[in-house]
Structures are given as structure tokens and as C-alpha cells.
C-alpha positions as CSV (number, residue, x, y, z in Angstrom):
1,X,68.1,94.0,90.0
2,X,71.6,94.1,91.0
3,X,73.2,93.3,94.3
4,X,76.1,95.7,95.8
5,X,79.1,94.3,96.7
6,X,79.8,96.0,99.7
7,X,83.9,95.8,101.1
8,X,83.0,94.1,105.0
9,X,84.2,95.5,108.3
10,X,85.9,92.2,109.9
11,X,87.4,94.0,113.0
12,X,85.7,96.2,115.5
13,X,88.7,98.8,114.9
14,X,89.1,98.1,111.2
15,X,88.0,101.3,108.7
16,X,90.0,100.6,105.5
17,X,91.3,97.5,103.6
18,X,92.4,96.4,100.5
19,X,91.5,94.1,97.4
20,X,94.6,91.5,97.6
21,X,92.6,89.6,94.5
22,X,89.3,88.9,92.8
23,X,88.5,85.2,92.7
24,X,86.6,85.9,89.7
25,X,86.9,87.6,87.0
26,X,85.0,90.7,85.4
27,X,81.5,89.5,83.7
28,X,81.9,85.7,85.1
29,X,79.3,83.9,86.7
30,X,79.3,83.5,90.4
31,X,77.2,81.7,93.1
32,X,76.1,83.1,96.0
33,X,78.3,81.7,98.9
34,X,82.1,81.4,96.8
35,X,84.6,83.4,97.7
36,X,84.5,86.2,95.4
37,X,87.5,88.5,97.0
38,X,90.2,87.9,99.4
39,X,90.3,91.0,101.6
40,X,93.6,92.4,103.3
41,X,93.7,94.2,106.3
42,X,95.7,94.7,109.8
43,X,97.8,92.0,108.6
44,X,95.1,89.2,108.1
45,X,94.0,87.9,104.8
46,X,90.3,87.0,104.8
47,X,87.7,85.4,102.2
48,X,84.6,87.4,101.4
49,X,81.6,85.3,99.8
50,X,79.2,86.3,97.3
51,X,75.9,87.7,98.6
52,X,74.3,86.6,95.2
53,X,73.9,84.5,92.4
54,X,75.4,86.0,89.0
55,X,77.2,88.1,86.6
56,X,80.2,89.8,88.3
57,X,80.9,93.2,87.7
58,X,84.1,94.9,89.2
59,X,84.3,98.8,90.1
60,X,87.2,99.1,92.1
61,X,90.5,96.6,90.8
62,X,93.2,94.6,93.0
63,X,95.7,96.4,95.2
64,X,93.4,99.9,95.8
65,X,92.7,100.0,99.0
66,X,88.5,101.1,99.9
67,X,87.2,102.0,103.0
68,X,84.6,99.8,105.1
69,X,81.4,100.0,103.1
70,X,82.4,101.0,100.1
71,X,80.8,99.6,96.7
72,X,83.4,97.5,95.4
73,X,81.1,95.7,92.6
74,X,77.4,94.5,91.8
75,X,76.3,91.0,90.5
76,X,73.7,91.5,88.1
């Protein structure tokens, strides 16, 4: 079963943000706990980790800019 990336809310006031890069790359293996995305928002830069083990598989790119709780991937 896959698990949902989901983009984090980091502020209390934050509602959007944006993929500055994916650590990873689409259909490589990542560990749960690694920094899988750095997220941009209000300024800040911030490292989002894994919440699994496994293959990585990317639905929204770098640069587009999601709002909190959005699916931005699954690791299968």
C-alpha cells in the first residue's frame, strides 16, 4: 500500500508553499526519515522527511506552488 506524501503546514498562518527541490528523484528508493523535499514558504526554507520506506513517486514537480495538505507524491 502506498503512503501519501502530504505538503506540511510549518506555520500557524501558513496555507500555501512551494516545492524549492526534490532530494530524490522520481522512482528512487528512499528511507523513511531523509529529507525528501525542501519546502519554501514565508521566506524560510525547510526539510520535509520521508514518512516511509520506498519507491518515490512525484505528482506535483519543483517550483509549483501547493497548498497545505495537498498530495504532492506516494512512496510505494
Amino acid at each position: 500500500m502506498a503512503t501519501e506524501i502530504i505538503f506540511p503546514k510549518i506555520g500557524f498562518s501558513m496555507t500555501e508553499g512551494q516545492i524549492a527541490e526534490w532530494t530524490f528523484g522520481e522512482g528512487e528508493e528512499v528511507t523513511e526519515g531523509e529529507c525528501l523535499f525542501l519546502l519554501e514558504a514565508d521566506k524560510s526554507t525547510n526539510e520535509v522527511e520521508a514518512p516511509a520506506s520506498g519507491i518515490l513517486r512525484i505528482t506535483v514537480p519543483e517550483g509549483e506552488t501547493v497548498q497545505v495538505g495537498t498530495i504532492v507524491g506516494t512512496i510505494e
